[in-house]
C-alpha positions as CSV (number, residue, x, y, z in Angstrom):
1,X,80.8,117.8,103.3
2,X,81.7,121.0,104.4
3,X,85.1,121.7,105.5
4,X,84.4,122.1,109.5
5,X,82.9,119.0,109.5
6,X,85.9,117.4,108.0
7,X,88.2,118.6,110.1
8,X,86.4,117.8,112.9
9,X,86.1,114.5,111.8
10,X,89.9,113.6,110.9
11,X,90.2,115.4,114.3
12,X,87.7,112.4,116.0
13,X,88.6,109.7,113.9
14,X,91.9,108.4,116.1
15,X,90.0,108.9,119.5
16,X,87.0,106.9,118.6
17,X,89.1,104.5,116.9
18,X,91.3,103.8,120.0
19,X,88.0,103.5,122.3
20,X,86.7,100.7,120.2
21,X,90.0,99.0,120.1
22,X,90.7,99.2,123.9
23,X,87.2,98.2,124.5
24,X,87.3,94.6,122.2
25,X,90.7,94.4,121.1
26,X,90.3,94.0,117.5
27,X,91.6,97.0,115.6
28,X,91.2,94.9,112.3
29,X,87.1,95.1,113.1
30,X,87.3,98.3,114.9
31,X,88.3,100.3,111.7
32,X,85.8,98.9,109.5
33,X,83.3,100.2,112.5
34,X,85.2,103.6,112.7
35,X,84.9,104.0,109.4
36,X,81.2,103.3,108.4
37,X,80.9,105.8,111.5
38,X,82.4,108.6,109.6
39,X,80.7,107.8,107.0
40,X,77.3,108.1,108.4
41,X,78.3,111.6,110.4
42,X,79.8,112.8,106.7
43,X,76.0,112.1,105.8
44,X,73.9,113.4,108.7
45,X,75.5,116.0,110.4
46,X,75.9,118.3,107.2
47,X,72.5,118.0,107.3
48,X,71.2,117.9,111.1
49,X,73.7,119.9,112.4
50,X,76.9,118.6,114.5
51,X,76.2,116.8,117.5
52,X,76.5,118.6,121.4
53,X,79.2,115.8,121.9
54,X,80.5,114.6,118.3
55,X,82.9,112.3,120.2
56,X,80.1,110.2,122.2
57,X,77.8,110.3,119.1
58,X,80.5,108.9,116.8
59,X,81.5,106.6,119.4
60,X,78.0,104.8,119.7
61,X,77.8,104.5,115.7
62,X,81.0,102.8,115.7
63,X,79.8,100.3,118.6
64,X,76.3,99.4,116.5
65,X,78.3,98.9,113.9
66,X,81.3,96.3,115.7
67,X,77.9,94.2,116.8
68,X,76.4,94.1,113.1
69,X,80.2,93.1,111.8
70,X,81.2,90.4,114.9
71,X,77.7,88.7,114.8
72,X,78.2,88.5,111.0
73,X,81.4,86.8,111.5
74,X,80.4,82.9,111.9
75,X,84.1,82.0,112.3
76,X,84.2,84.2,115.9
77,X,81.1,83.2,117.0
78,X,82.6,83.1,120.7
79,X,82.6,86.8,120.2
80,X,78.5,87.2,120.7
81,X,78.9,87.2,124.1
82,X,81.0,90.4,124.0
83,X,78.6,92.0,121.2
84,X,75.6,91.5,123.2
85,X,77.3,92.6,126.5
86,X,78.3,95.7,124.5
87,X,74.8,95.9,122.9
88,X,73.4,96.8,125.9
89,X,76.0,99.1,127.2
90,X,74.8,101.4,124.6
91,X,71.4,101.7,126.3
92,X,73.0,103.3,129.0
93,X,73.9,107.3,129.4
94,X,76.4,108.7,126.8
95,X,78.7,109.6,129.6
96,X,79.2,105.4,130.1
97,X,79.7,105.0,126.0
98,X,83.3,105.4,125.5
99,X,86.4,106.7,127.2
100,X,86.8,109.9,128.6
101,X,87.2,112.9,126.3
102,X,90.6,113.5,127.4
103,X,92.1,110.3,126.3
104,X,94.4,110.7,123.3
105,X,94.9,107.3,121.3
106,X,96.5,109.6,118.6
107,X,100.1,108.2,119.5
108,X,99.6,104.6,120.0
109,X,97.4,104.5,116.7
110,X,100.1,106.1,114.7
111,X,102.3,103.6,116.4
112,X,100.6,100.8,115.6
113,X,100.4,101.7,111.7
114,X,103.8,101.6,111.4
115,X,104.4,98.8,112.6
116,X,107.4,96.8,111.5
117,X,105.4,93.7,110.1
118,X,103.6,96.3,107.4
119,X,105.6,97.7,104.2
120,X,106.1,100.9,103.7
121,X,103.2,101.4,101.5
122,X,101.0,99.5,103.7
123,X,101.9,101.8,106.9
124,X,101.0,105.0,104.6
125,X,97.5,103.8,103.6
126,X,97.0,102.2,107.3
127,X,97.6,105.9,108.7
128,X,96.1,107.6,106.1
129,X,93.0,105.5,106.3
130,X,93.0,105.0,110.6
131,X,94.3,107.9,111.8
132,X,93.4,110.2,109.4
133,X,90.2,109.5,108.9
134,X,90.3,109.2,105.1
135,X,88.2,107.1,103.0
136,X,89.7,104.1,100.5
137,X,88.3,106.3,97.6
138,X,90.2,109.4,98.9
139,X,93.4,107.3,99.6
140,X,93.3,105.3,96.2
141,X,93.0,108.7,94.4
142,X,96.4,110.0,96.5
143,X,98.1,106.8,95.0
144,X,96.8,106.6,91.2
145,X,95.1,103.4,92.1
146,X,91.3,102.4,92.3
147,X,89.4,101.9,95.2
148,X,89.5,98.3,94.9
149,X,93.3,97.7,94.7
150,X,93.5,100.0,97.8
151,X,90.7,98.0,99.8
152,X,92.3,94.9,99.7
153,X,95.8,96.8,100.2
154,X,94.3,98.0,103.5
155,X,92.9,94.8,104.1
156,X,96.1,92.6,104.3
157,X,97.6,95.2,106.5
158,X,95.2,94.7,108.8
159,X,95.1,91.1,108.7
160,X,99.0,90.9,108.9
161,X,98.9,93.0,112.0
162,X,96.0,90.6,113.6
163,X,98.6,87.6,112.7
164,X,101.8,89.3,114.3
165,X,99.8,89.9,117.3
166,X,100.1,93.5,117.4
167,X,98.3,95.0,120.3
168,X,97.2,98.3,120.8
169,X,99.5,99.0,123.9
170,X,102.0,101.6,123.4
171,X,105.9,100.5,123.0
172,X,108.4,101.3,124.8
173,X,112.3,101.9,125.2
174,X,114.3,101.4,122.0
175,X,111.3,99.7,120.2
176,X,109.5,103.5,121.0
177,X,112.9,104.9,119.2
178,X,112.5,102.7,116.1
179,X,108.7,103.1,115.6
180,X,108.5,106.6,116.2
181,X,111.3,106.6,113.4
182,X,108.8,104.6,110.8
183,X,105.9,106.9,111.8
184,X,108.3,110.2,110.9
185,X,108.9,108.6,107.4
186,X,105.7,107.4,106.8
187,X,104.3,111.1,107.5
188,X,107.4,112.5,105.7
189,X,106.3,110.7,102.9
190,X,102.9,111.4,102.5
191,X,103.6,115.2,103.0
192,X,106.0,114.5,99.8
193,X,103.2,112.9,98.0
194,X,101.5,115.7,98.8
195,X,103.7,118.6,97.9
196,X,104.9,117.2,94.2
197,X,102.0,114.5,93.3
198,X,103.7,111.4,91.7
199,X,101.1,111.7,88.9
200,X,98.1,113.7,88.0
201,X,96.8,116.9,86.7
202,X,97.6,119.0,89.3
203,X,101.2,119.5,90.8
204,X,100.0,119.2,94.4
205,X,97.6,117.2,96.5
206,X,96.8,119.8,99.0
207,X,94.9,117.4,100.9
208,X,97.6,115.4,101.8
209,X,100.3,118.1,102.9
210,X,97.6,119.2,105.3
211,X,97.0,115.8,106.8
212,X,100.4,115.3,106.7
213,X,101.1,118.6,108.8
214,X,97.8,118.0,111.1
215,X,99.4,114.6,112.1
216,X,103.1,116.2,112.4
217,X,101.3,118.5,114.8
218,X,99.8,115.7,116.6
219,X,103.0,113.4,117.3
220,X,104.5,116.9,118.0
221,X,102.1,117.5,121.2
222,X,102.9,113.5,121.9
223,X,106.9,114.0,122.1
224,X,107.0,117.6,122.1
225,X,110.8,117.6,123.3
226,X,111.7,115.1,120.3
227,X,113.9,117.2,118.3
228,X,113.3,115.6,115.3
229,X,110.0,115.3,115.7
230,X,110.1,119.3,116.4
231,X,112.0,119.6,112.9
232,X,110.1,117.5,110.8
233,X,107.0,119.4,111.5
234,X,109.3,122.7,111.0
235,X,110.2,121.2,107.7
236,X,106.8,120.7,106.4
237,X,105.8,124.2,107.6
238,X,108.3,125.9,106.1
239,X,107.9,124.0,103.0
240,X,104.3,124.4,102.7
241,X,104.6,128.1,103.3
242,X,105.4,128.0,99.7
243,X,102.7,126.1,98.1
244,X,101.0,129.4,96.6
245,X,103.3,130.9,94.8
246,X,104.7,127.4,93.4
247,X,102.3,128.4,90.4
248,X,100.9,130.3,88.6
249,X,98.1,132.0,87.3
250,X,97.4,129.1,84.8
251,X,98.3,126.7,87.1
252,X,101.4,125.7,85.8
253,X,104.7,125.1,88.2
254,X,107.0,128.3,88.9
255,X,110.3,127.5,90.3
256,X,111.6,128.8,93.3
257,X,113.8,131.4,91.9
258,X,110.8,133.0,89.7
259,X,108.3,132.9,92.7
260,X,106.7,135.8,93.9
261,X,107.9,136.2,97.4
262,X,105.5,138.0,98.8
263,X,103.0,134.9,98.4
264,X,104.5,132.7,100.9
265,X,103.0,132.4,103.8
266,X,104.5,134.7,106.6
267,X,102.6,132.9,109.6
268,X,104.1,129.8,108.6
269,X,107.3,130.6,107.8
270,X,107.3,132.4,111.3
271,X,106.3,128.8,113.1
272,X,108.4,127.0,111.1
273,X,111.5,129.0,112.1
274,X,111.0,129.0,115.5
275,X,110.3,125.5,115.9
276,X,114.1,124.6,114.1
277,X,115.5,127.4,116.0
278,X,114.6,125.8,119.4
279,X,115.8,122.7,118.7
280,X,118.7,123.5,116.7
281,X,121.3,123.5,119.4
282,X,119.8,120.3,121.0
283,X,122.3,117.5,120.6
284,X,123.6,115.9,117.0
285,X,121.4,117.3,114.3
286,X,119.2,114.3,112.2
287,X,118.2,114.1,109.2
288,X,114.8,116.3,109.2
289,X,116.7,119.2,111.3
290,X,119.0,119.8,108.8
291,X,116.1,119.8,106.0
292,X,114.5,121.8,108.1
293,X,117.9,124.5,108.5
294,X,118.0,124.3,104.5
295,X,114.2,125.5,104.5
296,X,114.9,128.5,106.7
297,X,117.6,129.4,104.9
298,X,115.2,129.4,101.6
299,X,113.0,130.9,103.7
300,X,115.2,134.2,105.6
301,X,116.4,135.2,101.4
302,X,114.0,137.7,100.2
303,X,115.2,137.5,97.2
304,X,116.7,134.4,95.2
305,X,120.2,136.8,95.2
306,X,120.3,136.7,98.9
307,X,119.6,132.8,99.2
308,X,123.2,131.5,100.8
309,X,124.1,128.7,98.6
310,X,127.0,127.8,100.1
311,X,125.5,127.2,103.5
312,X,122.7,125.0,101.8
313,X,125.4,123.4,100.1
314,X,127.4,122.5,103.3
315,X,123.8,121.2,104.9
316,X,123.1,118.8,102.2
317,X,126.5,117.9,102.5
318,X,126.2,117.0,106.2
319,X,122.8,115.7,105.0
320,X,124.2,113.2,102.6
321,X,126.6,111.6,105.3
322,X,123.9,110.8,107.1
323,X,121.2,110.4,104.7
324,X,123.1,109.2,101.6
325,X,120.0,109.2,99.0
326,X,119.9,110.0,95.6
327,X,117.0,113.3,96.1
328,X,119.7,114.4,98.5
329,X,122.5,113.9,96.2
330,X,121.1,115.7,93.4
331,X,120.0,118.0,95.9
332,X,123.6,118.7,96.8
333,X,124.4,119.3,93.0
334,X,122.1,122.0,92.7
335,X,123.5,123.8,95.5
336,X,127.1,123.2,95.0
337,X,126.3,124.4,91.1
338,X,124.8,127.7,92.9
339,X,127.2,128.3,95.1
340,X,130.2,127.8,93.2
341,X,129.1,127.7,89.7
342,X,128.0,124.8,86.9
343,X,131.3,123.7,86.2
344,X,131.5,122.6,90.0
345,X,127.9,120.9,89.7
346,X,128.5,119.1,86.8
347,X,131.4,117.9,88.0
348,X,130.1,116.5,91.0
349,X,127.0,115.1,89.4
350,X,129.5,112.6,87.3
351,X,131.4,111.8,90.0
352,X,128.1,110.7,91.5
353,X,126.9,109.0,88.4
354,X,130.0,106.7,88.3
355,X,129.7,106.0,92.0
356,X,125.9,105.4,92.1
357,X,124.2,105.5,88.8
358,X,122.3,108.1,89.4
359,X,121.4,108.3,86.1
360,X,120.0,104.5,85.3
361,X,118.2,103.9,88.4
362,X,114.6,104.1,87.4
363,X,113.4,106.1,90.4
364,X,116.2,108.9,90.2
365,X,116.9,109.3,86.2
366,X,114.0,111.6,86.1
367,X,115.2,114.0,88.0
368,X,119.0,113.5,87.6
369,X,118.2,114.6,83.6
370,X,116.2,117.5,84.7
371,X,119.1,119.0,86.9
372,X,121.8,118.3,84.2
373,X,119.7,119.9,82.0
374,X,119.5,123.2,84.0
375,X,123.4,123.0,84.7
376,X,124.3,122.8,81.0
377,X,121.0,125.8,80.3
378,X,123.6,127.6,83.1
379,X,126.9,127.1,81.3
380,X,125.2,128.4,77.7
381,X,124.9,124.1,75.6
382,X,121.2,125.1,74.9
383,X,120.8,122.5,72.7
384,X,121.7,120.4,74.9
385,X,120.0,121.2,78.3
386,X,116.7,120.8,75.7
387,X,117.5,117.2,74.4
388,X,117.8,116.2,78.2
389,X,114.6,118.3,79.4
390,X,112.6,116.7,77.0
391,X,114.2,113.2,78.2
392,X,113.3,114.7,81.5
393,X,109.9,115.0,80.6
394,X,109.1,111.8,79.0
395,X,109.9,110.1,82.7
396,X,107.4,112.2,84.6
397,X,103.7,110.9,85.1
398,X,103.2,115.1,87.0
399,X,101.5,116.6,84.0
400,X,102.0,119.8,85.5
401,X,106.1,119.2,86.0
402,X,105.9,117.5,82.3
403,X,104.6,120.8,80.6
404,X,107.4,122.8,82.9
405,X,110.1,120.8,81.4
406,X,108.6,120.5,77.8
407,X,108.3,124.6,78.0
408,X,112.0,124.8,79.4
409,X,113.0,122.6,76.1
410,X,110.9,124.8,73.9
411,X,112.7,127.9,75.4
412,X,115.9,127.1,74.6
413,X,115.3,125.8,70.4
């Protein structure tokens, strides 16, 4: 599938989606429908050429295909009413086949697949899978899993929606506040994934920062005077604008201080700072606005000399009061070591390993050995900064950030 018609698609996916669930109410089905409707564009209209109205074409698929799945269902046999009524709606002109192009189910979608009844992982496959139009094979691949696992992943999520009662009606007051917070994580997350892949050959999954971003974009143009929504998206543009020069020629990771500069991306960097400057003065700053302040402040250095560490350092200390995790702890190291030297660094980082283990808890000893390792490299104990980058190594299923570390240990013996 070319890449037009993928983008198109993705683009589609949430508006066809939404007509089919306002139409029988049954997002469960409805996805299934939207889905094998995707499919069959991803096949014909490489071929045949894209449709005069992709939308309406798409649209009818997806209705064939909720008849062929409700009249298979014996247990809802009440439902072949409905399918035949629908059946012969689709006889009439495409202008009567769905809803009218300017209806945007984008929000309420995302809203729905994060909603509080689904775990985390669940609400990151859900929008991955719904409202980004990707298939199970695509979204098993993002999470080292097989296609199977994923399926029935997707599966319960969509029948532990159908039990809450979820419906697809947007929410509203503090419930708004509180989903709109799960659907900033959920795409957080998956732009994460995306940027630094848990596991694989490769040290990104480019696919997913885009979707990620693309879908940013769109709650953006939902809730454009969010402020955090406004950050978040400046934090993944600013980010991203530095996925080129993240390595090199061989593929293999480049930190930020050896990057060449003049690979990032200026357009981006550009977007992404005027988005945080807009919004910076707008009330108490969250969590994603001061991510996204650290990410200009990367970003305005044009050289790793200029970078003002002790600004980043008093962000991810405002960060950590209100964010108090572990990547934002060790984050704080680094930039504390920077700004005022390794002695300073390392003395914070076992202040935080007494207070929160940083360095036992399964998800963060990874990383907490990689950034000792680089303070003690700073400080001159070679031997070691190796012993630990090696540890460091042996706890990463990245193979691109395992060779970086085993290099970094091979450097210094």
């Amino acid at each position: 599938m070319n890449g037009d018609v993928e983008r198109l698609l993705r683009a589609e996916a949430p508006q066809v989606l939404g007509a089919l669930v306002r139409r029988f109410g049954r997002f469960d089905v409805a996805e299934d429908a939207v889905q094998e409707a995707l499919l069959a564009a991803g096949r014909d209209w490489p071929c045949q050429g894209v449709p005069e109205d992709p939308r309406t074409w798409l649209i009818r698929i997806g209705y064939r295909r909720m008849v062929d799945l409700l009249r298979s269902d014996q247990a809802r046999r009440r439902r072949e009413h409905e399918a035949a009524m629908t059946e012969a709606a689709m006889r009439e002109p495409a202008r009567q086949a769905g809803p009218p192009q300017e209806a945007d189910d984008s929000l309420t979608l995302l809203l729905l697949c994060c909603h509080p009844v689904l775990s985390t992982t669940s609400q990151v496959a859900l929008t991955l899978r719904a409202v980004g139009g990707l298939t199970t094979a695509e979204i098993a691949h993002a999470h080292g899993t097989t296609e199977a696992t994923m399926g029935t992943r997707i599966s319960r999520a969509k029948q532990r929606l159908a039990r809450a009662g979820a419906r697809f009606t947007p929410p509203a007051g503090a419930d708004l506040d509180a989903r709109t917070a799960a659907v900033m994580q959920v795409l957080y997350l998956i732009f994460n994934e995306g940027y630094t892949a848990t596991a694989g050959r490769e040290l990104a999954r480019v696919d997913l920062t885009r979707e990620a971003i693309r879908l940013t974009r769109m709650l953006h143009a939902s809730l454009p005077d969010d402020a955090e929504v406004a950050s978040l998206l400046a934090l993944m543009l600013l980010t991203d604008s530095r996925r080129d020069a993240r390595t090199g020629a061989d593929r293999e990771l480049v930190p930020l201080d050896e990057q060449d500069r003049s690979r990032w991306d200026p357009d981006l960097i550009r977007e992404g700072t005027e988005l945080i400057d807009g919004v910076w003065n707008r009330g108490a700053a969250g969590p994603y606005r001061l991510q996204a302040a650290i990410a200009a402040v990367h970003a305005a250095a044009t050289s790793p000399e200029e970078t003002d560490w002790p600004q980043i350092a008093m962000l991810y200390l405002w960060l950590e009061r209100l964010t108090p995790t572990a990547p934002i702890r060790l984050s704080r190291v680094v930039a504390v070591a920077r700004a005022f030297g390794p002695a300073r660094g390392l003395a914070l980082l076992d202040d935080l390993n007494s207070r929160h283990h940083l360095d036992r808890e399964p998800l963060t000893r990874q990383r907490e050995r990689a950034v000792r390792a680089h303070l003690l490299q700073m400080t001159g104990d070679t031997a070691t900064a190796a012993a630990l980058y090696r540890q460091a190594a042996a706890l990463t299923d990245n193979e691109v950030e395992q060779r970086y570390l085993l290099t970094q240990a091979d450097r210094l013996t």
